[in-house]
Rosetta silent file (secondary structure, phi, psi, omega in degrees, C-alpha in Angstrom):
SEQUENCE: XXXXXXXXXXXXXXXXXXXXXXXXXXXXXXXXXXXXXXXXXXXXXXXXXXXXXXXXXXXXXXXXXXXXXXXXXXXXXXXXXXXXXXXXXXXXXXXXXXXXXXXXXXXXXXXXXXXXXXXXXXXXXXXXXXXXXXXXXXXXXXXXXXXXXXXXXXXXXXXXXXXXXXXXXXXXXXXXXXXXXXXXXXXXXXXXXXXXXXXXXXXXXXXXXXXXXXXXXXXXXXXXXXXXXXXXXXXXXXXXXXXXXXXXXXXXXXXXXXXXXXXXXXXXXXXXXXXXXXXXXXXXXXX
SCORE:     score description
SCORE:     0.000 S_00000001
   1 L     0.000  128.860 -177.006    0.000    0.000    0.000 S_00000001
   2 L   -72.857 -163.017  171.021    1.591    3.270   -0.831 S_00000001
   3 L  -113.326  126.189  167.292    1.966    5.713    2.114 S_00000001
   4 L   -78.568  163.163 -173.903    0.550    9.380    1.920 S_00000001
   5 L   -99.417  130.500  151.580    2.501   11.741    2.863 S_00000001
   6 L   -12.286  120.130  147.670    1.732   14.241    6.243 S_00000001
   7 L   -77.817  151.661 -164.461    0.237   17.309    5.856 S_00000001
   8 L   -76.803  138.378  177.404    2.078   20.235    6.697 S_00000001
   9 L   -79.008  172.309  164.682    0.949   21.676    9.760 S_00000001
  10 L   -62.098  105.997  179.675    0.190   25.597    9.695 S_00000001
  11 L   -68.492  -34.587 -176.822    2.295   27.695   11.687 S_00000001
  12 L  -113.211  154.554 -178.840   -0.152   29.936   11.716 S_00000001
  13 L   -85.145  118.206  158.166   -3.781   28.120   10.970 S_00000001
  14 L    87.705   44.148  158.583   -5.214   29.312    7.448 S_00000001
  15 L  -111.608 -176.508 -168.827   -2.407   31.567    6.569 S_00000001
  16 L  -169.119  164.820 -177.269   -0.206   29.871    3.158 S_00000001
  17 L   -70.543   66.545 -146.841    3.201   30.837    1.381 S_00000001
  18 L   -38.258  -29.055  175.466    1.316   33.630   -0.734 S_00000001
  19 L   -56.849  -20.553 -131.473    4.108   31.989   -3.499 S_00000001
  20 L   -66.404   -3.221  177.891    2.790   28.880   -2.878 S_00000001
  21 L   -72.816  -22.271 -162.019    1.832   28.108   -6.401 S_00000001
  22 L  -131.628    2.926  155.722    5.691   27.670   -7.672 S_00000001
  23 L   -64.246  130.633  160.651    6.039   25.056   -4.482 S_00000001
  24 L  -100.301   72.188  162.158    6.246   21.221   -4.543 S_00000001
  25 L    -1.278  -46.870 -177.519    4.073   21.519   -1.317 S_00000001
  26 L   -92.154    7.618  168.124    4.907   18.045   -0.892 S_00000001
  27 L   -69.571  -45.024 -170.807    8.697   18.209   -0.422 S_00000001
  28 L   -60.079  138.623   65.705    8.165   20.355    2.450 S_00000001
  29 L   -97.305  136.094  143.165    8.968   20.975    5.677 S_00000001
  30 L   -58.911 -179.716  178.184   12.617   21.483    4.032 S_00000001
  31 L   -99.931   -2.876 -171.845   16.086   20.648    5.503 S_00000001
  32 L   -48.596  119.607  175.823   17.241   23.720    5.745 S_00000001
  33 L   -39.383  145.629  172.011   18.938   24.769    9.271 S_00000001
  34 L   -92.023  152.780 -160.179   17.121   27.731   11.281 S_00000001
  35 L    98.548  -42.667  143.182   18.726   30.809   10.347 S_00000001
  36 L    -5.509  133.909  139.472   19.790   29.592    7.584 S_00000001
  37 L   -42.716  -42.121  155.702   19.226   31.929    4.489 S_00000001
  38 L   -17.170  -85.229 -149.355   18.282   29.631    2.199 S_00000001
  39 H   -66.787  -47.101  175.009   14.616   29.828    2.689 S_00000001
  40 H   -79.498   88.516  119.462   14.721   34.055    1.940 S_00000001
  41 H  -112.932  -67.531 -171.087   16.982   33.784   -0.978 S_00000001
  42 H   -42.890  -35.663 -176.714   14.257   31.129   -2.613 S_00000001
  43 H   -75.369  -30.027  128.016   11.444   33.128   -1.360 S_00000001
  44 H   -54.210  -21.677 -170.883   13.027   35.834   -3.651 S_00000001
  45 H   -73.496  -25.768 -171.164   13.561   34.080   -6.402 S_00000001
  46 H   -77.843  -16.958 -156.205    9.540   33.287   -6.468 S_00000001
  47 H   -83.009  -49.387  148.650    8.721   36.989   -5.956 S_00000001
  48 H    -9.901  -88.875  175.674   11.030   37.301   -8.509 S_00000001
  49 H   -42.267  -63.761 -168.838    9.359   34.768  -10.964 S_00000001
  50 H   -48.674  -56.425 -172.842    5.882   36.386  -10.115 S_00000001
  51 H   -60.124  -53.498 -157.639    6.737   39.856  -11.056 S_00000001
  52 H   -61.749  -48.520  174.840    8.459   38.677  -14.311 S_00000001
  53 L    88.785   16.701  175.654    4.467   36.617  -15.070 S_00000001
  54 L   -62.109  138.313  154.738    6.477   34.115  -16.946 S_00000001
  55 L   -35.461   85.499 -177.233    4.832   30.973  -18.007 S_00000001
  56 H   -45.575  -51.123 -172.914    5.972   28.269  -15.326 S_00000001
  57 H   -58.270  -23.000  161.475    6.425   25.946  -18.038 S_00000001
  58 H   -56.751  -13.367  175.838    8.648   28.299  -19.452 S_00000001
  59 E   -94.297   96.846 -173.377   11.003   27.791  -16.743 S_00000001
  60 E  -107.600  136.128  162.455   14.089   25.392  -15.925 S_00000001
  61 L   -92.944  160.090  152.682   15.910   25.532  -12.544 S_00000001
  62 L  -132.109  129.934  161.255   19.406   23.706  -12.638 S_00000001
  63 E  -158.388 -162.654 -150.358   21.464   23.125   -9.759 S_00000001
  64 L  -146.730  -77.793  151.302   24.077   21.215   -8.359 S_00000001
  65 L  -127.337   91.793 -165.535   25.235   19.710   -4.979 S_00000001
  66 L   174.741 -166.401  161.568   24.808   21.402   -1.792 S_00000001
  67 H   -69.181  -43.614 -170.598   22.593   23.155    0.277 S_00000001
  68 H   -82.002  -20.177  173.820   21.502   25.642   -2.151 S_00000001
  69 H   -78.202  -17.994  161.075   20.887   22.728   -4.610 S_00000001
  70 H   -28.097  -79.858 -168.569   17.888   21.458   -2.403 S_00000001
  71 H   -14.999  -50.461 -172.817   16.011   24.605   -4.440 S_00000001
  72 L   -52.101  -48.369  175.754   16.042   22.637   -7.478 S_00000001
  73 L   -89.704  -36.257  169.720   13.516   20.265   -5.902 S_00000001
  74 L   -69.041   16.659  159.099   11.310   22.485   -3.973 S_00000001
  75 L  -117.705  156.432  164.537    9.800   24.523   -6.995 S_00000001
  76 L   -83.079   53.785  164.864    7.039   23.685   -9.188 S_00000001
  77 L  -126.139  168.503  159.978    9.209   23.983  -12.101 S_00000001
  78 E   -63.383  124.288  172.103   10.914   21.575  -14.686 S_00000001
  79 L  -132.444  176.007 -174.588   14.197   21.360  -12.419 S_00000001
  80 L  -155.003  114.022  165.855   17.417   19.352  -12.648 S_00000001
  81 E  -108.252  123.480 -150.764   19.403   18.650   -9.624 S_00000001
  82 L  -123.917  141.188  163.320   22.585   17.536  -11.154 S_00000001
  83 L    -1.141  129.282 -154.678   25.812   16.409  -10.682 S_00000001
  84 L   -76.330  131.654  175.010   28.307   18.044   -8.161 S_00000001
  85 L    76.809   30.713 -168.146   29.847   20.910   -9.814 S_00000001
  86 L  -139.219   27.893 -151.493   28.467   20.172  -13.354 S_00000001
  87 H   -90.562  -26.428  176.413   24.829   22.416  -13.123 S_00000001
  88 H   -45.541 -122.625  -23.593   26.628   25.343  -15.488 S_00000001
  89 H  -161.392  -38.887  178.478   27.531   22.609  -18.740 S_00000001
  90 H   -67.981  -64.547 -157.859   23.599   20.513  -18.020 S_00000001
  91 H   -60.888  -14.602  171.660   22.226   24.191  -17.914 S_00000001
  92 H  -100.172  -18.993  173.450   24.036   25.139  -21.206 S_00000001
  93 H   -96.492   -9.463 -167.062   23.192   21.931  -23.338 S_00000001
  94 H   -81.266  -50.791  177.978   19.601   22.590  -21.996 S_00000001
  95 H   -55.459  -48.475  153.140   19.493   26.475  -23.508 S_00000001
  96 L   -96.544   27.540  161.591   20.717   25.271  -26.481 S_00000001
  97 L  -101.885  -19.518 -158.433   18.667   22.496  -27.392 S_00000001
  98 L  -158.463   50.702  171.978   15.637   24.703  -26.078 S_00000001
  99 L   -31.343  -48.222  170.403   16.683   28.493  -26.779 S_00000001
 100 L   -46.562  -39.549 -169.943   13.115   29.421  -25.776 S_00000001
 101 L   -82.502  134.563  161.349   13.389   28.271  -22.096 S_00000001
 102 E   -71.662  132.897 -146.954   14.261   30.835  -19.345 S_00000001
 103 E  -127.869   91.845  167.997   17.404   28.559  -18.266 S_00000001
 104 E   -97.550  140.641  173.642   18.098   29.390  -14.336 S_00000001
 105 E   -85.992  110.671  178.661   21.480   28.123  -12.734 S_00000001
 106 E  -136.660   97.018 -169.568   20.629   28.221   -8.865 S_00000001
 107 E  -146.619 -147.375 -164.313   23.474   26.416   -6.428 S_00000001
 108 E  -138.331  167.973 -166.813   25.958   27.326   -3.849 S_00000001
 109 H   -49.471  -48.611 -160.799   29.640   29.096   -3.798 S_00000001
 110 H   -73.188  -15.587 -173.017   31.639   25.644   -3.471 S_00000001
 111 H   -97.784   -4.548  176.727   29.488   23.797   -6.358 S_00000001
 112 H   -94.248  -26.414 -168.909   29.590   26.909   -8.851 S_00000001
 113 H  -134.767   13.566  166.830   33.055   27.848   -8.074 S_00000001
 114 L  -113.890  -83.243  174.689   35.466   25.044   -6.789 S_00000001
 115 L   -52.416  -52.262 -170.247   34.351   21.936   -9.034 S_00000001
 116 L  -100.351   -5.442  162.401   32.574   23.871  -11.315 S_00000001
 117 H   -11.706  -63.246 -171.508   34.796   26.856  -11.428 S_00000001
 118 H   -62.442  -26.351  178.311   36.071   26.167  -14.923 S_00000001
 119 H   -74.144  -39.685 -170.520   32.334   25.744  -16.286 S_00000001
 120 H   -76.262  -31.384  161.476   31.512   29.027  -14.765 S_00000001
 121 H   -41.727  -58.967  177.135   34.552   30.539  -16.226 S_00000001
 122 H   -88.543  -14.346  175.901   33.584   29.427  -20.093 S_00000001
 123 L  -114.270   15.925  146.462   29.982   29.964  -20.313 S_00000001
 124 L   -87.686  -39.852 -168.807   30.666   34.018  -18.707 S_00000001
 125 L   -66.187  -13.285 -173.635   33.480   34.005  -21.854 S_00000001
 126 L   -99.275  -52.292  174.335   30.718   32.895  -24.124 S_00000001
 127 L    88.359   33.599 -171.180   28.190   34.641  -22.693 S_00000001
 128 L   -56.926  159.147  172.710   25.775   32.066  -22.948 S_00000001
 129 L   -80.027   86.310  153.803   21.726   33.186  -21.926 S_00000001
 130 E  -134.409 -176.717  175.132   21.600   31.724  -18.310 S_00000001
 131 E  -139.080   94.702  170.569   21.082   33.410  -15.102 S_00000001
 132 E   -51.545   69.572 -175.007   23.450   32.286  -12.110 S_00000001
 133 E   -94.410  114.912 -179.385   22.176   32.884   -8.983 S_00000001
 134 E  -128.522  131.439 -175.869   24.573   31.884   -6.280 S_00000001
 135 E   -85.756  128.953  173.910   24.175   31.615   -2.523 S_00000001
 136 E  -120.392  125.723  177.129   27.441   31.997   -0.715 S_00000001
 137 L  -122.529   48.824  162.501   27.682   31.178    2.733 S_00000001
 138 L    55.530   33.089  168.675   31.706   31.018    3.009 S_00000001
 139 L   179.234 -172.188 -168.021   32.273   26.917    3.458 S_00000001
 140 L  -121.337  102.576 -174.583   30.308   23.837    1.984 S_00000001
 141 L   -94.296   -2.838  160.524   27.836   23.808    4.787 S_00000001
 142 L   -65.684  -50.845 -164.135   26.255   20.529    3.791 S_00000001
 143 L   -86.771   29.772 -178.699   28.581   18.201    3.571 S_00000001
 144 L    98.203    4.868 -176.248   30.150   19.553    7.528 S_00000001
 145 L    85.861   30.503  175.404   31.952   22.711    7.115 S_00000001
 146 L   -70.238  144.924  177.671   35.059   22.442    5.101 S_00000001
 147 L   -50.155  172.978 -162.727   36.691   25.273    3.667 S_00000001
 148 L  -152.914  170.102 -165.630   35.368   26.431    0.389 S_00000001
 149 L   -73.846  -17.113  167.254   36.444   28.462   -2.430 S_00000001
 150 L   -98.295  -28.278  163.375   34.981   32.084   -0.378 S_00000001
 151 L   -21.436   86.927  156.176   36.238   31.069    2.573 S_00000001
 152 L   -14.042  129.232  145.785   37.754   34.283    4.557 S_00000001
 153 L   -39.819  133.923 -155.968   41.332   34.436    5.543 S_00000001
 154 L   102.936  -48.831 -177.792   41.532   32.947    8.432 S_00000001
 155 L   -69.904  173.150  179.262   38.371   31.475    8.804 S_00000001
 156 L  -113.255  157.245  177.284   38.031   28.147   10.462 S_00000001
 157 L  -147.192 -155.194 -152.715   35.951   25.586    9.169 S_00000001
 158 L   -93.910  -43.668 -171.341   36.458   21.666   10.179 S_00000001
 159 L   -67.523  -39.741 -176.346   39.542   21.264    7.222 S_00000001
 160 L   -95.895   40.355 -165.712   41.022   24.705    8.533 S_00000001
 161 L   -25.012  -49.550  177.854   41.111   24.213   12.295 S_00000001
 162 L  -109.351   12.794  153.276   43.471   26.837   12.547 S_00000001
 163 L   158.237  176.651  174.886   42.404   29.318   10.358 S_00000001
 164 L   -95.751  124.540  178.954   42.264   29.440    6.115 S_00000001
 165 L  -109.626   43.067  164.258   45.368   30.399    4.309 S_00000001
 166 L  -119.533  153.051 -156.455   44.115   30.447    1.049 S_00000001
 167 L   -93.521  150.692  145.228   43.017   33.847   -0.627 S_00000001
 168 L   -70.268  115.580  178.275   39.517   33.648   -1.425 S_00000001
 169 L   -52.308  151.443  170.821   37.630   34.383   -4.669 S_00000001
 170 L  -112.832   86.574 -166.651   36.000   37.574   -4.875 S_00000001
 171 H   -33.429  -48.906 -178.086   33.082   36.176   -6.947 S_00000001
 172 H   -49.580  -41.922  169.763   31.860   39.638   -8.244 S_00000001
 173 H   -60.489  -32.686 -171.357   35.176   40.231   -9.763 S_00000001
 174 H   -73.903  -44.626 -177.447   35.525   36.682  -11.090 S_00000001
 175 H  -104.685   11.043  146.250   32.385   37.141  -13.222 S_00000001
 176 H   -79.514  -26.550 -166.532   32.732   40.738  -14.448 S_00000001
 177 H   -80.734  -55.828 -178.811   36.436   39.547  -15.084 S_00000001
 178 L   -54.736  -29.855 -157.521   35.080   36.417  -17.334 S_00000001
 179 L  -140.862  -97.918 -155.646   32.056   38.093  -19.106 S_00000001
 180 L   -34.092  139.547 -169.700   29.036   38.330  -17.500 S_00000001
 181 L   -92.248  -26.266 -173.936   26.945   40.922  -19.180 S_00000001
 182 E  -143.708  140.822 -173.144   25.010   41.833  -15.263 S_00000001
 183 E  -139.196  154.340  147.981   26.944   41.094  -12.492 S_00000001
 184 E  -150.813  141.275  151.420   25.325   41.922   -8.739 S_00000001
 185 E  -142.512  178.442 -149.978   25.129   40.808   -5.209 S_00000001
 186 E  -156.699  172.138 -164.467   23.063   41.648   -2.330 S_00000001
 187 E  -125.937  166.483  176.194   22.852   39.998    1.241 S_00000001
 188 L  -115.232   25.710  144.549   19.585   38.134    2.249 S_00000001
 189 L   -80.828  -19.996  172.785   18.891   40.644    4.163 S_00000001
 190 L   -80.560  123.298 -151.756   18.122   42.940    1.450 S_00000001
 191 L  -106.847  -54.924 -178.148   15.195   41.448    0.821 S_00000001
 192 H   -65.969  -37.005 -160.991   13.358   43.951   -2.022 S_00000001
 193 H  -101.332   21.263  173.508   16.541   44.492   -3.714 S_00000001
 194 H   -95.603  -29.241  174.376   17.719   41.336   -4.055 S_00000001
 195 H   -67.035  -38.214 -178.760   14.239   40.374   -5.525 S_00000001
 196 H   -81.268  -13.713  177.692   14.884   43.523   -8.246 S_00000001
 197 H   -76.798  -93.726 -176.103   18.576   42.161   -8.953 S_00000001
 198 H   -38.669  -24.227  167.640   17.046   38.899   -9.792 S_00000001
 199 H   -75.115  -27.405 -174.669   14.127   40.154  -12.249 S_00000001
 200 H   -73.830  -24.536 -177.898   16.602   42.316  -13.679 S_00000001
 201 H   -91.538  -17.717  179.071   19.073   39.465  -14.212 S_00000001
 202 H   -96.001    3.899  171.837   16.547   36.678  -15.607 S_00000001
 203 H   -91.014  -50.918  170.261   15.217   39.483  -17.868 S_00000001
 204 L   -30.680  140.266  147.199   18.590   40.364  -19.479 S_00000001
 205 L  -109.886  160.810  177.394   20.033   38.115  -21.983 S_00000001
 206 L   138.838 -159.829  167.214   23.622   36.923  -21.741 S_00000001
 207 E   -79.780   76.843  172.039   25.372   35.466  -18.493 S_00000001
 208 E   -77.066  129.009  179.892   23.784   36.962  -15.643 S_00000001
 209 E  -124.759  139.980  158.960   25.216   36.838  -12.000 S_00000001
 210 E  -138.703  135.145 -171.012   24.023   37.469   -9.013 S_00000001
 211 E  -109.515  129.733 -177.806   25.770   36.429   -5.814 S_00000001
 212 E  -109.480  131.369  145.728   23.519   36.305   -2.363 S_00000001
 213 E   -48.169   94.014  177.000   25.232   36.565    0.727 S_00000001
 214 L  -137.666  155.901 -178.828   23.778   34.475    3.200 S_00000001
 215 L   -59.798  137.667  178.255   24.417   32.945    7.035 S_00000001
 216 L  -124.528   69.248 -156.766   25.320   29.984    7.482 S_00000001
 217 L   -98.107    8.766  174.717   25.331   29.794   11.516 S_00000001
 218 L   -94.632  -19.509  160.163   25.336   25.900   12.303 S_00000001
 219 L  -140.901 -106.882 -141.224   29.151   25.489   10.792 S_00000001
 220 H   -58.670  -43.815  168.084   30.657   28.570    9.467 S_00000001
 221 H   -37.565  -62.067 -155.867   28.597   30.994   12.048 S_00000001
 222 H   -84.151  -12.426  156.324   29.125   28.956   14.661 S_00000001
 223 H   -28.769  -71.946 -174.522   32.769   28.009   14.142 S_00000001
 224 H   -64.709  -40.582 -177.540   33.575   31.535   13.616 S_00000001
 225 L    81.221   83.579  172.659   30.962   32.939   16.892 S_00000001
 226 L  -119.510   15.751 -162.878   29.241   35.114   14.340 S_00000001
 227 L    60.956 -174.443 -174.635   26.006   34.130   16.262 S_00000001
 228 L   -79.391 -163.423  175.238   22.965   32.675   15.060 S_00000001
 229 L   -66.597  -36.835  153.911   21.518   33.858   11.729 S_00000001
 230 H   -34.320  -61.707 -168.915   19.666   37.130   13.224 S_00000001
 231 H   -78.697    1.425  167.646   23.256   38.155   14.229 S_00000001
 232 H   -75.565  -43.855 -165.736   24.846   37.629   10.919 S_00000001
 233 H   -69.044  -37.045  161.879   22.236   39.744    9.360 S_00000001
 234 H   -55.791  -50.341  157.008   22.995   42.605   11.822 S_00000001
 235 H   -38.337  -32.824 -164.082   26.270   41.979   10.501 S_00000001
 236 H   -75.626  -54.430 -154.428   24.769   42.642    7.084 S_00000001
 237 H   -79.913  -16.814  157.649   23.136   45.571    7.921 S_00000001
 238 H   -22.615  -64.771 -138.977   26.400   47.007    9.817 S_00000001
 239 H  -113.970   -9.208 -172.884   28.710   46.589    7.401 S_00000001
 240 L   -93.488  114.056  169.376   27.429   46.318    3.892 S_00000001
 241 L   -88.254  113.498  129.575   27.601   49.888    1.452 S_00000001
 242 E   -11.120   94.773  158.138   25.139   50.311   -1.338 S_00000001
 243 L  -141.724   84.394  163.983   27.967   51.308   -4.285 S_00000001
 244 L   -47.468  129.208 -178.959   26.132   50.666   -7.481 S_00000001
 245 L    57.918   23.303  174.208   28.950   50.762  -10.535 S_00000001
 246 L   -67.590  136.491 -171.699   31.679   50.131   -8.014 S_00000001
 247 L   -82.910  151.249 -158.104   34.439   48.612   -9.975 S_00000001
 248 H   -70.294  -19.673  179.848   34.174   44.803   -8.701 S_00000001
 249 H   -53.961  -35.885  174.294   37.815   44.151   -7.649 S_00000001
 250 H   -41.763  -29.686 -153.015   36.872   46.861   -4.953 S_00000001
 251 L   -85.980    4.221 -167.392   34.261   44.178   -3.579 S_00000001
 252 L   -57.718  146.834  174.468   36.633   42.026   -1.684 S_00000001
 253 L  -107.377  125.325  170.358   35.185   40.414    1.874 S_00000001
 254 L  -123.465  119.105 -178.177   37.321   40.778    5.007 S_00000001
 255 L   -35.141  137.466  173.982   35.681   39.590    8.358 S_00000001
 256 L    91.178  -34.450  165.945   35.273   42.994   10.153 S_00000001
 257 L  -117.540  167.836  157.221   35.235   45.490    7.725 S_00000001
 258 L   -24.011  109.439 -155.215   33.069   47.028    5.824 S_00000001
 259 L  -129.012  125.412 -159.984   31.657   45.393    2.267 S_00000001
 260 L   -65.473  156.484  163.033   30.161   46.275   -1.237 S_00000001
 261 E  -127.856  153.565  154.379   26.662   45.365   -2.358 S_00000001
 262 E   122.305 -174.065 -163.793   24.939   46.465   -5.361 S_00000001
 263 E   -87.604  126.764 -170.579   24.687   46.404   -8.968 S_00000001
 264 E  -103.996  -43.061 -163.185   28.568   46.155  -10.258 S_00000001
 265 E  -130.445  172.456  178.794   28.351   45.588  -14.336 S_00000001
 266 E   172.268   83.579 -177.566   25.207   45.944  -16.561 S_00000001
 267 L  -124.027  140.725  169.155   26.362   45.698  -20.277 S_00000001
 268 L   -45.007  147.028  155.551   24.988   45.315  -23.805 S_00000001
 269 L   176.033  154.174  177.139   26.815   42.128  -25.693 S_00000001
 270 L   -73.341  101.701  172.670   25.743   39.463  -28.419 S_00000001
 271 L   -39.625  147.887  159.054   24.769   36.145  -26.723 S_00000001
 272 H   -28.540  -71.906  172.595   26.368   32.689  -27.866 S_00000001
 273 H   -67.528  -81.261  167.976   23.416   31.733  -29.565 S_00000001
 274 H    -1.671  -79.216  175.893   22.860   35.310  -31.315 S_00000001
 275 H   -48.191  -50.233  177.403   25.899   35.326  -32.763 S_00000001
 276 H   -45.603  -53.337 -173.380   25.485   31.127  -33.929 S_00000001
 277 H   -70.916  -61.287  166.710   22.181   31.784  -35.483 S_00000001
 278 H   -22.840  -58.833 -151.770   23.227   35.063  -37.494 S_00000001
 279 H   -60.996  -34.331 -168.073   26.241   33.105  -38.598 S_00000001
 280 H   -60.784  -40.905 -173.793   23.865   30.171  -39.758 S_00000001
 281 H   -65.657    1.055 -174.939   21.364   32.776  -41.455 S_00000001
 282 H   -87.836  -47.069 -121.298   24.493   34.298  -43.418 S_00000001
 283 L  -127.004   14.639  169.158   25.644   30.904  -44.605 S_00000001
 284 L    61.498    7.193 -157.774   21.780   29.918  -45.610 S_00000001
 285 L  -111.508  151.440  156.959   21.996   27.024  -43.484 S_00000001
 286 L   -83.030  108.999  156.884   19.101   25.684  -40.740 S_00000001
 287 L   -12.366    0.000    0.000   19.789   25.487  -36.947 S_00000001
């Protein structure tokens, strides 16, 4: 006999997710830690989605191994949770086979930019039409809290016991340096303008990035004694400067000081596919 699944209780009785429409109701409760971010970055992305009024079928999620890759299964979209470090190169065979589909990338710092570094690297140089939303919480907080490719100098995680000696990417720079036609990030504390980053970046075509900041306080918070996730975001709200067209090397994160947000690149360029199909209509040839 199969088994139904529990109903969720209410937290509050006969209130709902007003998003609740672009949910797979029945994944839920999620696994997400509390405090965790996680749950507001996705809860932009739907606001996000709404405002745009796209055609859910119209819609692919892709994502990759991690915390942040959960997302892929908890929308009511065609999704693909994919191989670790491999959601860039699925998410790029998908856009071109299906040029039509809004083609979102949605994963975490260590599976877009350790494993998959080199994917993320060649499809900003291409400039393929995806949109790259990546949550960075400074360590790979699924798999126990190992150092990660954002990982602060210094910080400790369970591999760096006594602190990290490895420089850390500074993601904004990394994808204005490769490409990317819109580059941004935002904290998940900004809540509105992280939701206007993302419509603006799945409306664009090209290689869109947006990087979310978000707490991570059950291994890298608590490691570090950053507090739970309420005190990271006070941290957020502290330390993070609004500098729209800041040039991105400027963007660097150092525990303790002060850090950029905001929109860094927003440029005109000819897509992958643009250019392929022009070349085919010069040369008289079919896709």
């Amino acid at each position: 006999m199969p088994v139904k699944a529990k109903p969720i209780p209410e937290a509050v009785p006969g209130v709902r997710h007003p998003m609740e429409k672009y949910l797979r109701t029945d994944r839920l409760p999620h696994i997400w830690c509390a405090g965790c971010g996680l749950g507001s970055a996705l809860s932009c992305f739907l606001y996000a989605l709404d405002e745009l009024g796209w055609d859910p079928n119209s819609v692919a999620v892709v994502s990759g191994i991690g915390c942040t890759g959960r997302i892929a299964g908890y929308v009511r979209l065609d999704s693909y949770h994919t191989t670790h470090g491999r959601a860039i190169p699925f998410a790029t065979g998908l856009k071109l086979a299906k040029p039509d589909l809004h083609v979102v990338v949605f994963s975490g710092d260590g599976d877009l930019f350790a494993i998959g570094g080199n994917h993320f690297i060649h499809a900003a140089r291409r400039n393929v039409d995806l949109t790259i939303l990546c949550v960075n919480n400074f360590n790979y907080g699924m798999t126990g809290g190992q150092v990660g490719p954002t990982t602060p100098l210094e910080g400790l995680t369970t591999t760096t016991p006594y602190g990290n000696f490895e420089h850390p990417f500074n993601l904004v720079h990394l994808a204005a340096s490769a490409g990317a036609s819109y580059v941004a990030r935002w904290t998940t504390l900004d809540g509105r303008r992280l939701q206007r980053a993302m419509v603006e970046a799945m409306r664009k075509k090209g290689l869109t990035f947006v990087e979310i900041l978000s707490p991570c306080p059950t291994n890298y918070g608590r490691r570090n004694k950053l507090g739970d996730g309420l005190d990271e975001l006070r941290y957020y709200a502290k330390h993070a400067l609004i500098r729209h067209g800041a040039d991105p090397k400027e963007a660097e994160i150092v525990p303790g000081h002060d850090f950029l947000v905001g929109k860094f690149v927003d440029v005109e360029k000819p897509t992958y596919l643009e250019m392929y199909e022009a070349k085919v209509r010069e040369l008289g040839g079919k896709r």
